[in-house]
Backbone as ProteinMPNN parsed JSONL, in Angstrom:
{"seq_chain_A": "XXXXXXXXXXXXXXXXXXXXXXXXXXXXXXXXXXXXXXXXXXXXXXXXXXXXXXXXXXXXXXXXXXXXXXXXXXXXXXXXXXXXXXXXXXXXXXXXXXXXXXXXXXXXXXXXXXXXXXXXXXXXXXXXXXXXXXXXXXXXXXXXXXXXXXXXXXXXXXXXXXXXXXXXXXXXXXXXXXXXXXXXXXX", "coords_chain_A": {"N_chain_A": [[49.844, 17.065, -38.885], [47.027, 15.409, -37.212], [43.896, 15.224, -36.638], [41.723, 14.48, -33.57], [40.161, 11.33, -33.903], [36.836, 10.779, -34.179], [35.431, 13.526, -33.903], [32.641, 14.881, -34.448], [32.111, 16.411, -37.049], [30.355, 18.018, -38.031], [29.524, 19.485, -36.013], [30.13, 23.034, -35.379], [33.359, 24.02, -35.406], [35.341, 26.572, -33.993], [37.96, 28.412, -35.15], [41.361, 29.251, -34.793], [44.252, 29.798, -35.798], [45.952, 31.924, -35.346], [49.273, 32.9, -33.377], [49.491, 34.3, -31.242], [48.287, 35.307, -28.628], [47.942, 37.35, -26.864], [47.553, 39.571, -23.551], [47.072, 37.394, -20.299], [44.208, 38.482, -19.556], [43.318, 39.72, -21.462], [43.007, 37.551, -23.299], [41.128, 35.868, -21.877], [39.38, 37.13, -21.912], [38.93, 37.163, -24.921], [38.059, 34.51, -24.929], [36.186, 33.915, -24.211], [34.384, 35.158, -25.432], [34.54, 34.33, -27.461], [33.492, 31.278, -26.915], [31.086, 32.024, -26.129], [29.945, 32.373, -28.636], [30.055, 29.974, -29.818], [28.45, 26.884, -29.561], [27.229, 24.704, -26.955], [29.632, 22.461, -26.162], [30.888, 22.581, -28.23], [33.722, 23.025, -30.579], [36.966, 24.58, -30.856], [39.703, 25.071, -32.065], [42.851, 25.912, -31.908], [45.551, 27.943, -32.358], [48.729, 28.381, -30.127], [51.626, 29.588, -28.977], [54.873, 28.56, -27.549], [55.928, 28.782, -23.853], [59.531, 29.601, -24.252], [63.074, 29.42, -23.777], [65.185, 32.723, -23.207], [67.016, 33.681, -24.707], [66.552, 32.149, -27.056], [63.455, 33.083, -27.485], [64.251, 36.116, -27.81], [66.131, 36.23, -29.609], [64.419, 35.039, -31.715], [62.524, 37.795, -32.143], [64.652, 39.184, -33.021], [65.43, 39.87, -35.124], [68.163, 38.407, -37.293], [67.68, 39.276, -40.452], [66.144, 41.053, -40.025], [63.145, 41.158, -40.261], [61.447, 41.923, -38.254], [61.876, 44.483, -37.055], [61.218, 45.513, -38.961], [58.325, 45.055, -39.429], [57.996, 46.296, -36.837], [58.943, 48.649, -36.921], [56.794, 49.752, -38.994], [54.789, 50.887, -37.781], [55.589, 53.566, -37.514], [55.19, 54.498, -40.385], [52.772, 53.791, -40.818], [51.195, 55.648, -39.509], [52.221, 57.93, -40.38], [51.621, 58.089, -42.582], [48.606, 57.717, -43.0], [47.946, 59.129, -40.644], [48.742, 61.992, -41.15], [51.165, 62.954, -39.937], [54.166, 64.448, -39.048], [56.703, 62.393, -38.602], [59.66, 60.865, -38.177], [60.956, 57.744, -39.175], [63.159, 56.818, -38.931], [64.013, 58.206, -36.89], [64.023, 56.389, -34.84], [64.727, 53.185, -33.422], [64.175, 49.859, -33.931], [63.42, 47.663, -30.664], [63.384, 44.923, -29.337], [62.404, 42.523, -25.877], [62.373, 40.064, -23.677], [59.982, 39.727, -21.443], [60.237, 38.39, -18.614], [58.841, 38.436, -15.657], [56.215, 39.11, -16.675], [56.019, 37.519, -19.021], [56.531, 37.32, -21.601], [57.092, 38.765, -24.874], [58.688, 42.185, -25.422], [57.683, 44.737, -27.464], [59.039, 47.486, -28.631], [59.696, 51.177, -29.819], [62.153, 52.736, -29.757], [63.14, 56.185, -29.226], [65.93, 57.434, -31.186], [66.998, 60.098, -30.49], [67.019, 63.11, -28.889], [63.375, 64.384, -29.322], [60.537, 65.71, -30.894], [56.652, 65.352, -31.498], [54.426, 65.961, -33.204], [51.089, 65.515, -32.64], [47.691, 66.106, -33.944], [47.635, 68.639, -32.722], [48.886, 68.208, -30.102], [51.916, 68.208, -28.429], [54.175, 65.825, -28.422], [57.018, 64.823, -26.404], [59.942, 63.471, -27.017], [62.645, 61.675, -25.206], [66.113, 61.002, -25.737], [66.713, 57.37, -26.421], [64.085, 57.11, -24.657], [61.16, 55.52, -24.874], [58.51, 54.043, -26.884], [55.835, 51.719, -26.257], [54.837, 49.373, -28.104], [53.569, 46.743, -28.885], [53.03, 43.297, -27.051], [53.616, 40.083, -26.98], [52.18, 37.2, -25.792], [53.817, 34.019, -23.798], [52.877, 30.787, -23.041], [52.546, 28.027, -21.314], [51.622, 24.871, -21.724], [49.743, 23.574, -19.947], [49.488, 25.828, -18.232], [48.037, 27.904, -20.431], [45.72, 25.848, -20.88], [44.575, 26.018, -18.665], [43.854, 28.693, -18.369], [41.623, 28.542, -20.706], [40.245, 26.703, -19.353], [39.32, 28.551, -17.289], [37.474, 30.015, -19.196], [35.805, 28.858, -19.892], [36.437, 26.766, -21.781], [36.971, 23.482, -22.239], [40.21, 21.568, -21.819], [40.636, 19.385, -24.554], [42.355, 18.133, -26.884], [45.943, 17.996, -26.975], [48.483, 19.451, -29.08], [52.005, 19.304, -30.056], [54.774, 20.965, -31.9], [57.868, 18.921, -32.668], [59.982, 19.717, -31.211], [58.966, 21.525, -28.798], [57.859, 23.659, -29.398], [55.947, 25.274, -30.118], [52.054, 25.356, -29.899], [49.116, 23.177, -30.537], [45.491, 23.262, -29.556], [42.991, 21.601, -29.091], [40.279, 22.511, -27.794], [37.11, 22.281, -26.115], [33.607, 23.927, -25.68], [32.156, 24.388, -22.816], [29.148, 24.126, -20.149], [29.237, 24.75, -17.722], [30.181, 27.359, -17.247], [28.888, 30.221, -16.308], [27.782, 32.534, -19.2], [28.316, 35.746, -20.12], [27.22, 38.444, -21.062], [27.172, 41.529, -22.117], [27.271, 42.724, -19.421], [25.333, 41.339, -18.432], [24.182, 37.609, -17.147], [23.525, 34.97, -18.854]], "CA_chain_A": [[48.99, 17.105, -37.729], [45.984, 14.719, -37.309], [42.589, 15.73, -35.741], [42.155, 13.048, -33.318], [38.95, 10.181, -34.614], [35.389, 10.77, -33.131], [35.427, 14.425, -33.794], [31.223, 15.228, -35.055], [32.274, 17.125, -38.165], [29.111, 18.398, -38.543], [29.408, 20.498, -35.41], [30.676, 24.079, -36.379], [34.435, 24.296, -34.72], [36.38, 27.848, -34.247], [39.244, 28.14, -35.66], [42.303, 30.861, -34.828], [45.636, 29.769, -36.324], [47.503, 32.471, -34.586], [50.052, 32.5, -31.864], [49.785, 36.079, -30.707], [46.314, 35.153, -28.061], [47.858, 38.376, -25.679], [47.897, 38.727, -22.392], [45.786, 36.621, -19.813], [42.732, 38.631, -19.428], [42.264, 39.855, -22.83], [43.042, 36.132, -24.036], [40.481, 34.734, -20.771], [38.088, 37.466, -22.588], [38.625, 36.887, -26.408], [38.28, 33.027, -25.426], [34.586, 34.183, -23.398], [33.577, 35.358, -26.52], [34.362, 32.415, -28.558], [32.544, 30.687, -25.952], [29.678, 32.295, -26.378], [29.649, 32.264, -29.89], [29.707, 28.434, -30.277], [27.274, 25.844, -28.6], [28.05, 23.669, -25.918], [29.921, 20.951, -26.538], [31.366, 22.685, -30.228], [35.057, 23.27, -30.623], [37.581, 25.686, -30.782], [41.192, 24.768, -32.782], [43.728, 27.448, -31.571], [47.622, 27.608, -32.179], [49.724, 29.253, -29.065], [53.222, 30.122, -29.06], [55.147, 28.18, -25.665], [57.454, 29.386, -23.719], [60.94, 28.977, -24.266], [64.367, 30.244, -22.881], [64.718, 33.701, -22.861], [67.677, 33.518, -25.734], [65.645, 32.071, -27.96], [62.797, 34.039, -27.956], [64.986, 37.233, -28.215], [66.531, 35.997, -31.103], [62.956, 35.417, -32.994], [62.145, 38.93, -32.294], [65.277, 40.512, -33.149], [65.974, 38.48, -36.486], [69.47, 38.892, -38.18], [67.017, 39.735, -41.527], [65.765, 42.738, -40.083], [62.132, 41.117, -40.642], [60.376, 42.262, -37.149], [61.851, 45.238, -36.532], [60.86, 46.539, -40.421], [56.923, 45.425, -38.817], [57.359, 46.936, -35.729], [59.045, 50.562, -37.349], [56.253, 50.11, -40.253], [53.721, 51.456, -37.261], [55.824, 54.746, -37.529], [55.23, 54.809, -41.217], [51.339, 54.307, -40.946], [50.657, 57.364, -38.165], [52.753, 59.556, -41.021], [50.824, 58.032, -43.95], [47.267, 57.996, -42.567], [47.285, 60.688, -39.909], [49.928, 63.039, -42.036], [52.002, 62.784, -38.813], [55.458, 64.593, -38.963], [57.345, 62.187, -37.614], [60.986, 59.977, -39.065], [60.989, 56.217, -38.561], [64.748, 56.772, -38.45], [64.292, 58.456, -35.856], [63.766, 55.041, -33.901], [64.954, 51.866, -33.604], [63.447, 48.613, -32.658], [63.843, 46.918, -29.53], [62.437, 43.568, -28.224], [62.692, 41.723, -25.513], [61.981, 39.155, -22.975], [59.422, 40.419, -20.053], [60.161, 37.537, -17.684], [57.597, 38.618, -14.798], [54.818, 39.082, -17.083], [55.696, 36.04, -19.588], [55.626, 38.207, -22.697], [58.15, 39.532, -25.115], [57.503, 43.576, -25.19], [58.201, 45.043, -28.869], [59.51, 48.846, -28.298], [60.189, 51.962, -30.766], [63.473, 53.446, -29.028], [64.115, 57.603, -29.943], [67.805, 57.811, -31.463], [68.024, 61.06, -30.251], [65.597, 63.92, -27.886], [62.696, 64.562, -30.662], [59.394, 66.01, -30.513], [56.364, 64.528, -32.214], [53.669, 66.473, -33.217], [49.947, 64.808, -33.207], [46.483, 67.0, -34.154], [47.982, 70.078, -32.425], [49.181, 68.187, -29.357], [53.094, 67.747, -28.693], [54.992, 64.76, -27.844], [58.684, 64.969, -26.047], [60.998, 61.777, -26.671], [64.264, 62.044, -25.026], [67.115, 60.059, -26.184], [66.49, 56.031, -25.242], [62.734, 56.926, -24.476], [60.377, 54.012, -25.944], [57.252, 53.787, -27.551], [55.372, 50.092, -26.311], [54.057, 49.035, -29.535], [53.393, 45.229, -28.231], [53.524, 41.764, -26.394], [53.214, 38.727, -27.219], [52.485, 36.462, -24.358], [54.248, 32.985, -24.079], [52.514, 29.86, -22.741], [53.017, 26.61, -20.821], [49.941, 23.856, -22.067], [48.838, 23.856, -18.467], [48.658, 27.316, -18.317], [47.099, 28.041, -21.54], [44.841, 25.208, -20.607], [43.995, 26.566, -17.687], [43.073, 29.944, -19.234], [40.941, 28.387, -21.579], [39.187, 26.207, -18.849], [38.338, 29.596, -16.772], [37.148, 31.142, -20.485], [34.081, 28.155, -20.428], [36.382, 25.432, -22.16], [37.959, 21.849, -21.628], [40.667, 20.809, -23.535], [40.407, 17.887, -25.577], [43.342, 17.162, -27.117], [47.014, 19.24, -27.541], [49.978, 18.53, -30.017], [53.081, 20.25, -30.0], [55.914, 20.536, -32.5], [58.896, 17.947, -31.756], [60.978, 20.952, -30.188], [58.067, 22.091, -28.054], [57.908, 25.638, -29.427], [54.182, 25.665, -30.494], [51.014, 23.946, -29.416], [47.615, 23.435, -30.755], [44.651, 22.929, -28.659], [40.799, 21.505, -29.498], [39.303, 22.76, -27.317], [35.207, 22.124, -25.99], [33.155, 24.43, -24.759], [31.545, 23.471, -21.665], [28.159, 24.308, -20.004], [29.932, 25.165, -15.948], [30.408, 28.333, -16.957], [27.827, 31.574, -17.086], [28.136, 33.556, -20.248], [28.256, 36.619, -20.052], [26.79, 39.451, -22.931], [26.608, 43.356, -21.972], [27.535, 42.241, -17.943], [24.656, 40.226, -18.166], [24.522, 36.48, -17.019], [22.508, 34.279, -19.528]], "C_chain_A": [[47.632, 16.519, -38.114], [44.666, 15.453, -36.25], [42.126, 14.299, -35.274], [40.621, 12.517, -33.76], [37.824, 10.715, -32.924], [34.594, 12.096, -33.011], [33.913, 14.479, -34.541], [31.97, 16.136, -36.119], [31.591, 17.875, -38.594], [28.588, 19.505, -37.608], [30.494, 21.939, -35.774], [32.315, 24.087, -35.208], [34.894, 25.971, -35.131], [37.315, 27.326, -34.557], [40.314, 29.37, -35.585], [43.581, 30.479, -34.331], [46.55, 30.442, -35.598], [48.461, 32.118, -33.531], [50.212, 33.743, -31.143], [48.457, 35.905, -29.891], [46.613, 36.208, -26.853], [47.827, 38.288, -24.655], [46.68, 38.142, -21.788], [44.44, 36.978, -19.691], [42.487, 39.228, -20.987], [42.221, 38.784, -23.231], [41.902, 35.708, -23.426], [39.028, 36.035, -21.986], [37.936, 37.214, -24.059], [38.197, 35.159, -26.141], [36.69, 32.798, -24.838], [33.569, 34.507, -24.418], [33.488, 34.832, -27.497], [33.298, 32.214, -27.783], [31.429, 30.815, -25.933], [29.009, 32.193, -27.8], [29.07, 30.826, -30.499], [28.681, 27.534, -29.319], [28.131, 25.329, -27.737], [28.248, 22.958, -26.555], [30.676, 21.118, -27.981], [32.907, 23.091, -29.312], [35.533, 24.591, -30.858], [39.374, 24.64, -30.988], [42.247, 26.339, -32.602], [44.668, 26.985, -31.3], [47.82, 28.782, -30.634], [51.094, 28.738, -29.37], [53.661, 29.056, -27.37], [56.265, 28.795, -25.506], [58.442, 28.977, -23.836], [62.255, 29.659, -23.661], [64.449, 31.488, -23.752], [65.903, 34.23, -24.065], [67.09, 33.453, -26.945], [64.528, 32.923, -29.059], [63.218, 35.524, -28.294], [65.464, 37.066, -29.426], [65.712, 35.925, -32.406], [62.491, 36.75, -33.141], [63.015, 40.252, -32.491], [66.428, 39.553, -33.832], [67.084, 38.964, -37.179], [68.541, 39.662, -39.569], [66.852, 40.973, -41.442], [63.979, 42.171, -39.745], [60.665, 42.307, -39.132], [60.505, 43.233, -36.886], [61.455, 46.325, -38.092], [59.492, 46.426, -39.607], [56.59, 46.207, -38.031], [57.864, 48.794, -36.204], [57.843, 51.107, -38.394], [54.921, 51.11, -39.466], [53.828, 53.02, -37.618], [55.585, 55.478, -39.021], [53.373, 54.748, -41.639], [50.997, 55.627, -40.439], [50.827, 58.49, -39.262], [52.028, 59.202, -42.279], [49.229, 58.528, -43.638], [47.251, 59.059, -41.86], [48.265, 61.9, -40.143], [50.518, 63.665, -40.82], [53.266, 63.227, -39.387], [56.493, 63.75, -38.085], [58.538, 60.924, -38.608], [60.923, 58.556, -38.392], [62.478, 56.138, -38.531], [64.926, 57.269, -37.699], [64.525, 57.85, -34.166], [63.934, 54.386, -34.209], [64.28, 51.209, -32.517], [64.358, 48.137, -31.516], [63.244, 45.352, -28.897], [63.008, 42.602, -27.303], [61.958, 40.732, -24.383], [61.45, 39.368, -21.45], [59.296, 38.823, -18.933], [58.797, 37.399, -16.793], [56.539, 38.387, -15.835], [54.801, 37.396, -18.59], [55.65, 36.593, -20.851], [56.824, 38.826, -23.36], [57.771, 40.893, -25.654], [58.713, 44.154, -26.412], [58.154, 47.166, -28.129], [59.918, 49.523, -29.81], [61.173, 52.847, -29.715], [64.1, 54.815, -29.455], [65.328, 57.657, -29.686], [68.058, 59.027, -30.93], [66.606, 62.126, -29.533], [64.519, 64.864, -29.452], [61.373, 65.559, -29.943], [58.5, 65.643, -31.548], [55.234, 65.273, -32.138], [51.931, 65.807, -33.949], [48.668, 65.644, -33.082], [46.687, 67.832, -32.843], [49.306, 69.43, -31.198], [50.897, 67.502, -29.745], [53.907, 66.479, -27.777], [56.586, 64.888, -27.715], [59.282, 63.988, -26.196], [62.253, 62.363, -26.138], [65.072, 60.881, -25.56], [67.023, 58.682, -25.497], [65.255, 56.152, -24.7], [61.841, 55.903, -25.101], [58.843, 54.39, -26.122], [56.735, 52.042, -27.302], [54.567, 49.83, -27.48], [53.199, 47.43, -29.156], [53.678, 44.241, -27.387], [53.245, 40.962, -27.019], [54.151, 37.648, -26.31], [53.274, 35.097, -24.773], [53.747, 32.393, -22.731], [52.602, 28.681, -21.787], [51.646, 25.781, -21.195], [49.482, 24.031, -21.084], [48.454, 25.038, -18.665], [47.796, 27.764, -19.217], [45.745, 26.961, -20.888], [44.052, 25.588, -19.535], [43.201, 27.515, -17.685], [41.877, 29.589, -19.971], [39.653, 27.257, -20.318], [38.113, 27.788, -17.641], [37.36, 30.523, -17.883], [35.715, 30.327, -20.732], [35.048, 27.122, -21.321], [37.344, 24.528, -21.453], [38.762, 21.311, -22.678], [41.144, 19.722, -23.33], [41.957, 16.842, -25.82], [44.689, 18.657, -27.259], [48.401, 18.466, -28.41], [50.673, 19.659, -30.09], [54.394, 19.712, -31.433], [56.936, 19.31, -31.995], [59.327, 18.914, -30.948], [60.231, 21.699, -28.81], [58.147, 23.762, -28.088], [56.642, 26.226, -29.379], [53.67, 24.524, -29.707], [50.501, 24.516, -30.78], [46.96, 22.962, -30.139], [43.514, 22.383, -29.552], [40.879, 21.871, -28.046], [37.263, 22.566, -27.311], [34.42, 22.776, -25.496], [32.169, 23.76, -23.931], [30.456, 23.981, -20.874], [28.707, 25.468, -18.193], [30.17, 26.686, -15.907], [29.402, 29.708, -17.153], [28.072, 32.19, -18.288], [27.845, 34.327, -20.066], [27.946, 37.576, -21.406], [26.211, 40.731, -21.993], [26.402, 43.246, -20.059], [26.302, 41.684, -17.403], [24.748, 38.806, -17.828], [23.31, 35.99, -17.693], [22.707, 32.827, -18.838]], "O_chain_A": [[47.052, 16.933, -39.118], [44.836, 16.117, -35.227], [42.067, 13.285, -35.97], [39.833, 13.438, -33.975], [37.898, 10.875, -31.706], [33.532, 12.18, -32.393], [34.079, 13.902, -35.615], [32.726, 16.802, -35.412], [31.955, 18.553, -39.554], [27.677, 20.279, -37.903], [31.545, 21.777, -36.395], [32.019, 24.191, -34.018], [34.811, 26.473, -36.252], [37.654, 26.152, -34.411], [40.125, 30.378, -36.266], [44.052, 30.6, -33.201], [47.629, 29.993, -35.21], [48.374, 31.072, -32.889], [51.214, 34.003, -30.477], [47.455, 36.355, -30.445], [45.847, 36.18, -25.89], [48.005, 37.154, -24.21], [45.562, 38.199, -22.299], [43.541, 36.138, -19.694], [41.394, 39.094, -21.537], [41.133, 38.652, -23.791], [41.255, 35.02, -24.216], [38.05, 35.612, -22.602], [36.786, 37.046, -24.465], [38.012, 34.505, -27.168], [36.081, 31.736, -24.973], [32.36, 34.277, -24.394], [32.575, 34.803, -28.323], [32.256, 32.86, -27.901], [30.651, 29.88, -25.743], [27.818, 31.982, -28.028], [28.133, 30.584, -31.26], [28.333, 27.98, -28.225], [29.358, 25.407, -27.684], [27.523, 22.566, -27.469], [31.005, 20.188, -28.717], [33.154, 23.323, -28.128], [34.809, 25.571, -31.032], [39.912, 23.833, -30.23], [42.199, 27.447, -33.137], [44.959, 26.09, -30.508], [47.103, 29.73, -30.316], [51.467, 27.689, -29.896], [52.925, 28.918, -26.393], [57.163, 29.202, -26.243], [58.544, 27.786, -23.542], [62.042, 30.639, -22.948], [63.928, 31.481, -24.867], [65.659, 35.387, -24.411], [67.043, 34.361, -27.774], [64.486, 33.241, -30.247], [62.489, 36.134, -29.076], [65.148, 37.855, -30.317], [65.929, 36.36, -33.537], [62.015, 37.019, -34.244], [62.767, 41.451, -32.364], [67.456, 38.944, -33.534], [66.934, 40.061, -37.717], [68.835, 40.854, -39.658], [67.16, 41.856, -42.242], [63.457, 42.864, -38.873], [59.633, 42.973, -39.217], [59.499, 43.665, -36.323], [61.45, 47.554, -38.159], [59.204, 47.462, -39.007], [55.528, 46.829, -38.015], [57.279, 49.829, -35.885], [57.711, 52.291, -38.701], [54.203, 51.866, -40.121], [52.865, 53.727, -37.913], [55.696, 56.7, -39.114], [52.82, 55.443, -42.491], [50.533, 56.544, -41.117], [50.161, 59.523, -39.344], [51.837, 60.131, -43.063], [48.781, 59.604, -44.033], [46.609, 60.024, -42.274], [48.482, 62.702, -39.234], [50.379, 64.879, -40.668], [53.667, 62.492, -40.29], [57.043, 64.213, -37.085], [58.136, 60.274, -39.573], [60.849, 58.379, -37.176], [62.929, 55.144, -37.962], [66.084, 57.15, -37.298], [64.877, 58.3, -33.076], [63.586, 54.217, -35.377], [63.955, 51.406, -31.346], [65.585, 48.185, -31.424], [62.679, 45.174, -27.818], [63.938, 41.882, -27.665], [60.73, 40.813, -24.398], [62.165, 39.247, -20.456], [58.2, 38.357, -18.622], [57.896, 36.59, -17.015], [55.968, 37.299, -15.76], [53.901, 36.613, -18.893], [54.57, 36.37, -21.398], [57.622, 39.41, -22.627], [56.72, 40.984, -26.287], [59.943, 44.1, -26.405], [57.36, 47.746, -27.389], [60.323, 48.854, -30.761], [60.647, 53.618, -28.913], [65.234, 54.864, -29.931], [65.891, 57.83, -28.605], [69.25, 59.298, -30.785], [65.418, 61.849, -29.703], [64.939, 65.681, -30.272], [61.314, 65.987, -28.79], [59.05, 65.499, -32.64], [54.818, 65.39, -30.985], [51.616, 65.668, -35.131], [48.489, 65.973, -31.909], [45.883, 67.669, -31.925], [50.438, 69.912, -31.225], [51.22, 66.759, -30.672], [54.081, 66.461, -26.559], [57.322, 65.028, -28.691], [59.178, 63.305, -25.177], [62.792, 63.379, -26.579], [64.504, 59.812, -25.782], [67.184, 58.598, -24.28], [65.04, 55.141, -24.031], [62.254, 55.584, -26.216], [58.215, 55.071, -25.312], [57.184, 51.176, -28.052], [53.439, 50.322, -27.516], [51.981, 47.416, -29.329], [54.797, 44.341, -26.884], [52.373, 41.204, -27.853], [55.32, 37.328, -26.093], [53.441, 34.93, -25.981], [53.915, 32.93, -21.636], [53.72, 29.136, -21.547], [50.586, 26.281, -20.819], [48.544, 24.826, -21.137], [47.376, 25.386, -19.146], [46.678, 28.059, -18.794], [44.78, 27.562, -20.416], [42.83, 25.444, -19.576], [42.071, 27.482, -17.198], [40.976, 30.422, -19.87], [38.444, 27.168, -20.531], [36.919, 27.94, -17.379], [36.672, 31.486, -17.544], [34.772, 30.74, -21.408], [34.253, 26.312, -21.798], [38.144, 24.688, -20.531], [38.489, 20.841, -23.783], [41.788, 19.185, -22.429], [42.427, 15.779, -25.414], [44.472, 19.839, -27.525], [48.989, 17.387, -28.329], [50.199, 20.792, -30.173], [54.745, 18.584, -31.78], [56.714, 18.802, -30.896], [58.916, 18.854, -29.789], [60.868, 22.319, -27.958], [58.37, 24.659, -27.274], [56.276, 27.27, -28.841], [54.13, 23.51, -29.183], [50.828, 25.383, -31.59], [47.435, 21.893, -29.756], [43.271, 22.831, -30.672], [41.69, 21.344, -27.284], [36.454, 22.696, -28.23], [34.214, 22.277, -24.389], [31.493, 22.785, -24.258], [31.025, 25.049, -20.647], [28.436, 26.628, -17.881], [30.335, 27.281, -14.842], [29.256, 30.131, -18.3], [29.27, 32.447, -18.176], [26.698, 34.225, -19.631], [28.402, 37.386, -22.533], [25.15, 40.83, -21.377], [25.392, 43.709, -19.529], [26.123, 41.53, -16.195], [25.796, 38.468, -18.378], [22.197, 36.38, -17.342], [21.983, 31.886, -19.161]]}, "name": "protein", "num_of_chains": 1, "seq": "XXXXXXXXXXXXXXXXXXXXXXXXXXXXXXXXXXXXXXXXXXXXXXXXXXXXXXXXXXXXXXXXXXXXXXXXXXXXXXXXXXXXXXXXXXXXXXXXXXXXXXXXXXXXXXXXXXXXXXXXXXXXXXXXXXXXXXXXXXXXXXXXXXXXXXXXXXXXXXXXXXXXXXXXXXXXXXXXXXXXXXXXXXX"}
């Protein structure tokens, strides 16, 4: 991947590799607070995830390895390390899948069996097949993303995508059209 010619080098660009940018309004607000962070006219380099068929993405989040659903049970093994939580990560299995409507695949802890879960006094009931939402992670279209990012205060520049169209990356510019906002102030 090339950064396309003409780019000032000398202006400070963001930079945030991930592909996990959440859903639309926390993304339209984490991308408000870039925005504010950088000058007009400075950059912003940000990977997103795109969408893809609904197979697919099920299959990345519910990997023959095991890999995602060891991350998403490891939550059950912090709560009992850090907050000396009685509670069995075998007592749940992962789940993930593909939230169509919202665009988003939604990571779940699923009780194997009717539990109870005891946190600083107060008690928690699972019944059998009850879930725990642990996460999303939204999925994309360039327009859309682009779009997001032009209501967030930027304009984007340039985008490149894998051959397969699974990922992007954006430059992004921030752009002057929009108020900033700091403490529901307008500067």
């Amino acid at each position: 991947m090339v950064l396309p010619e003409g780019l000032d080098y000398e202006q400070p660009v963001g930079f945030f590799p991930g592909s996990s940018i959440g859903n639309s309004q926390a993304a339209e607000d984490f991308l408000r607070g870039l925005r504010f962070l950088l000058p007009i006219g400075n950059g912003l380099l940000i990977g997103v995830d795109l969408l893809k068929d609904k197979a697919t993405l099920e299959a990345a989040y519910n990997d023959a390895a095991g890999v995602t659903a060891a991350f998403n049970l490891n939550l059950l093994d912090r709560l009992r390390e850090e907050l000396t939580i009685a509670i069995d990560p075998g007592h749940f299995a992962h789940r993930a899948f593909f939230n169509e409507a919202q665009s988003r695949i939604e990571m779940h802890l699923v009780s194997r069996l009717p539990q109870v879960v005891t946190i600083e006094g107060k008690r928690f009931r699972f019944l059998k097949g009850e879930t725990i939402h642990t996460e999303n992670s939204y999925k994309y279209t360039v327009e859309g993303f682009q779009a997001l990012a032009d209501r967030a205060g930027f304009e984007a520049i340039s985008c490149w995508t894998d051959t397969q169209g699974l990922f992007s990356v954006h430059y992004l510019a921030s752009h002057a059209s929009l108020p900033v906002r700091r403490c529901g102030l307008t500067l």
